[in-house]
N, C-alpha and C positions, 0 to 999 in steps of 0.2 A: 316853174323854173326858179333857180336858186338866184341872188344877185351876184353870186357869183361868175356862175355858169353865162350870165350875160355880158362880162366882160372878155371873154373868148368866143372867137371865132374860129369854129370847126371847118377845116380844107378837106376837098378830096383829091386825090390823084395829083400829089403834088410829089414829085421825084425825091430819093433819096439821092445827097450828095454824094458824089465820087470818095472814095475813100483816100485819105491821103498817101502818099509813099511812106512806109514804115523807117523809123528814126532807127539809126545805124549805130553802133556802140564807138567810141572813140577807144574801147580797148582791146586787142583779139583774143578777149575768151572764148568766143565761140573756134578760131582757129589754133588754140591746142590742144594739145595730145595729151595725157598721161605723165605726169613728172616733170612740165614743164612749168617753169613759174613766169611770171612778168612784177616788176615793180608800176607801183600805181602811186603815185605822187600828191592823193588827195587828202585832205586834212583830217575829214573823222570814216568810222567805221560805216554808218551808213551810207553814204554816198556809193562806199566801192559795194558795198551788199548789194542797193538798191541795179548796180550797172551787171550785177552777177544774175538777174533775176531771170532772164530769157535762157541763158546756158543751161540755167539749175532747172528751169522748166521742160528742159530736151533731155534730162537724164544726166547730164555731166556733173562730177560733183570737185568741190571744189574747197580747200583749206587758204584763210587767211591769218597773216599776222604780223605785227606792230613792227615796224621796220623804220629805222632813222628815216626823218623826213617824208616818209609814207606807210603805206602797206605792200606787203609782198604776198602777191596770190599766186598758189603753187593750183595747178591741176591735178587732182587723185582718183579720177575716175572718169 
């Protein structure tokens, strides 16, 4: 045995925590449609990408672009 390996301690039959409730979007891309836009009020480009990442994963597609004081995200698909 390594001295590693002696600094852990192997469990058995120790339960998997409950999974938490999944984190909800503060913006409703998932609830539009085709040609609908929303203004997003956040300062840089990743942020609103990073909040687009569950819609773009179901197939929806999505254009953004640089709009006074934010971004404006139109739905295209």
């Amino acid at each position: 045995m390594t001295k590693q390996n002696e600094q852990y301690k192997v469990d058995d039959d120790i339960p998997l925590p409950q999974r938490r409730m999944p984190r909800t979007s503060k913006y409703p891309f998932n609830t539009m449609s085709p040609n609908q836009s929303v203004f997003v009020p956040e300062k840089t480009y990743a942020a609103v990408i990073g909040s687009l990442r569950k819609p773009k994963s179901e197939g929806k597609k999505f254009s953004v672009h640089r709009s006074e004081n934010g971004w404006r995200v139109w739905r295209i698909q």
